[in-house]
TORGU-611780 format. One line per field, with one value per residue (C-alpha): residue in one letter; x, y, z. Coordinates in Angstrom, 2 decimals, padded with zeros to 5 digits. Layout:
! TORGU-611780
type c(a:...)
c1 c(X:...)
c2 c(Y:...)
c3 c(Z:...)
! end
This chain:
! TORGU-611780
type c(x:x:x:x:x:x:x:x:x:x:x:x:x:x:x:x:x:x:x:x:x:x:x:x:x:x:x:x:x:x:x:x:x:x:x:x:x:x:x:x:x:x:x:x:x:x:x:x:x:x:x:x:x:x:x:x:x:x:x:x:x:x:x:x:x:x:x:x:x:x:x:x:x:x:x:x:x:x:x:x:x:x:x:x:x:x:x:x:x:x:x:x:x:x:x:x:x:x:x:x:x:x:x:x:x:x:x:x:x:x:x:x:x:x:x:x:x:x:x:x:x:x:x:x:x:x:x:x:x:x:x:x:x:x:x:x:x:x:x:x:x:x:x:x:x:x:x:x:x:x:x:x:x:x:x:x:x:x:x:x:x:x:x:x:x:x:x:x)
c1 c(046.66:045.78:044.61:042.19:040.50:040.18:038.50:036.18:035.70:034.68:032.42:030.77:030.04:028.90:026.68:024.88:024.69:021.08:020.98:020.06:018.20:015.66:013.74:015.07:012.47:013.38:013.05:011.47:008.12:005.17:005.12:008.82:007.59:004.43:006.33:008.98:006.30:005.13:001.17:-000.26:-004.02:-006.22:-007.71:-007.95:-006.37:-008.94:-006.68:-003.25:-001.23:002.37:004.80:008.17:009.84:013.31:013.48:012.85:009.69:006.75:003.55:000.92:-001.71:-004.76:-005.73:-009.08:-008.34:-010.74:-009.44:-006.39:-004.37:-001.41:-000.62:-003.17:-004.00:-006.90:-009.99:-008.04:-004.27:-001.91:000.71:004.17:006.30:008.94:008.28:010.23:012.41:011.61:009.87:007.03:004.05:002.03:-001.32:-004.80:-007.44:-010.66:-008.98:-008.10:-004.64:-002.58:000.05:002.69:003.80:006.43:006.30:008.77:010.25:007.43:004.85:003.88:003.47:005.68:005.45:007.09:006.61:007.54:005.01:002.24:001.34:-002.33:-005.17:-006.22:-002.81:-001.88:-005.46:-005.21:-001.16:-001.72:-005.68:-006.97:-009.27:-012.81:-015.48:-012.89:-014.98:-018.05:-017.35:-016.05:-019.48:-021.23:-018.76:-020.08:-023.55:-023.47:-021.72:-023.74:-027.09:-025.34:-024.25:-027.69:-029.91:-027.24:-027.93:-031.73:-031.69:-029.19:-032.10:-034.76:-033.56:-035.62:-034.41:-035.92:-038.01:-036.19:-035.83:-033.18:-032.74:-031.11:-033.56:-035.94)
c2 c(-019.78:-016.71:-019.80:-021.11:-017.52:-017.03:-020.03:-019.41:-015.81:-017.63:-019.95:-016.95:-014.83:-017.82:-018.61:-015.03:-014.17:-014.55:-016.44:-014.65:-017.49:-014.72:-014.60:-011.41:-009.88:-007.44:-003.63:-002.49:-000.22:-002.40:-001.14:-002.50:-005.88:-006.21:-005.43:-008.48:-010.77:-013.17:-012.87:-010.99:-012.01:-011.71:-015.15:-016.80:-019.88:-023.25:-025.73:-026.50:-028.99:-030.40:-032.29:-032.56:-031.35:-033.14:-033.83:-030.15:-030.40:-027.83:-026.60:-026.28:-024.16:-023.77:-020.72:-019.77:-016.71:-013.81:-011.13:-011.45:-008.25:-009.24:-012.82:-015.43:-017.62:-020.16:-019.62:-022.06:-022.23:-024.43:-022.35:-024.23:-022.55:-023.82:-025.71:-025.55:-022.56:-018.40:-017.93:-020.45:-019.16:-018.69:-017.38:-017.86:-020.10:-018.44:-014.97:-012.64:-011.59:-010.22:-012.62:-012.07:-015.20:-016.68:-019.14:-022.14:-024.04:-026.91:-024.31:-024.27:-021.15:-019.85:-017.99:-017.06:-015.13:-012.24:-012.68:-011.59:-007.96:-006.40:-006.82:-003.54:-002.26:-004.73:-004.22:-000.09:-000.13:-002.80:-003.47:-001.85:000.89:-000.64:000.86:002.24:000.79:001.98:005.91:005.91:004.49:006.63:009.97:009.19:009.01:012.16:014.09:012.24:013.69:017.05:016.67:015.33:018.42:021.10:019.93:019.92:023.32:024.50:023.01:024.56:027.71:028.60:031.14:031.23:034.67:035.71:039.81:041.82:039.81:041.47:043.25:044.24)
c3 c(018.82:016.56:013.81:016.95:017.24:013.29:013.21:016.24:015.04:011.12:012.66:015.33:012.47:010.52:013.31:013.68:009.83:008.43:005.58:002.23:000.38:-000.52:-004.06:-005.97:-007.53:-010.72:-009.53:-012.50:-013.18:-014.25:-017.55:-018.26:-016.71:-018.61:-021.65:-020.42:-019.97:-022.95:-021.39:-017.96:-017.39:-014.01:-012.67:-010.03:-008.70:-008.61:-008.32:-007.09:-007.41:-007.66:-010.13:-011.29:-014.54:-014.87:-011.27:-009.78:-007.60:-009.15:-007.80:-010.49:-010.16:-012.69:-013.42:-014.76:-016.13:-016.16:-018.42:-020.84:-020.68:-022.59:-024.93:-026.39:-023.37:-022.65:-020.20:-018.11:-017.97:-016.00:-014.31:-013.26:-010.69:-008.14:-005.14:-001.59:-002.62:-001.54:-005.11:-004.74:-006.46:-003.05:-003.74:-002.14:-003.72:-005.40:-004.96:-008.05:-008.92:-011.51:-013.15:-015.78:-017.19:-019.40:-021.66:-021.15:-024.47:-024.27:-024.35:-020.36:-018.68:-016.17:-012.87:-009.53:-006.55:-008.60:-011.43:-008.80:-009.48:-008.30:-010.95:-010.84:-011.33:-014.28:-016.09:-015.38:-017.02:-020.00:-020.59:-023.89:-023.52:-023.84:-026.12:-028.83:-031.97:-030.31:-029.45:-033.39:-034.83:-032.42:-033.63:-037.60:-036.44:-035.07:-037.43:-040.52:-038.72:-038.32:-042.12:-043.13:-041.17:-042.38:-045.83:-045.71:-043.98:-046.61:-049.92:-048.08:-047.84:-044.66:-042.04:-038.48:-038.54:-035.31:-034.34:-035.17:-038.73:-042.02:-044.24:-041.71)
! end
């Protein structure tokens, strides 16, 4: 008798449990992701499809990608990701988004639910700083004028004739 309620009491809590087929996602700060990942770009997704690679079933989804924050990747990638599990690769067509990818052995990339981050984040934490080369060039410009009109006013020996001045 007390085996008959075990086994009701199993199969009850069986019954009512949730199941936890979840996809677990790495609790990390972006920066420690980013630095994980072998490339992070924005695109967007322009066309999905789906495969098989050594009999899992694979949505692939091709990327054109719109900035490269991190890695050497293509204008147009093809991104391989699980199919019919929690960490599909879910993301709306013609829409931008943030992705850090892996790179498998053959050279694909790879992605899951949890390589989505927001572009804006991704391109604020890893994207170089733009006009670096620029603000230099623009820096010796500046101080070769200031160089150049110091020296002239230095050979022509000219002061302004301004009140107030030694000697007068």
């Amino acid at each position: 008798m007390k085996a008959l309620i075990f086994v009701i009491a199993v199969v009850a809590a069986l019954l009512v449990a949730e199941p936890t087929l979840a996809c677990v996602c790495v609790d990390a700060p972006l920066s420690e992701r980013l630095d994980a990942a072998d490339a992070a770009i924005v695109g967007r997704v322009v066309i999905e499809g789906t495969g098989e690679t050594k009999g899992a079933p694979q949505r692939l989804l091709t990327v054109e990608v719109d900035q490269q924050v991190k890695g050497d990747v293509d204008d147009t990638i093809v991104v391989r990701s699980p199919s019919g599990s929690d960490c599909d690769l879910l993301v709306a067509q013609d829409e931008a988004i943030g992705l850090l990818l892996t790179r498998a052995p053959d050279g694909s990339w790879l992605g899951t639910a949890c390589s989505v981050v927001a572009p804006g984040q991704l391109v604020a934490e890893g994207g170089e700083p733009r006009g670096g080369v620029i603000k230099v060039v623009l820096g010796m410009v500046i101080l070769g004028l200031v160089i150049l009109w110091a020296l002239r006013r230095l050979k022509r020996g000219a002061r302004p004739d301004l009140p107030g001045r030694p000697g007068q």
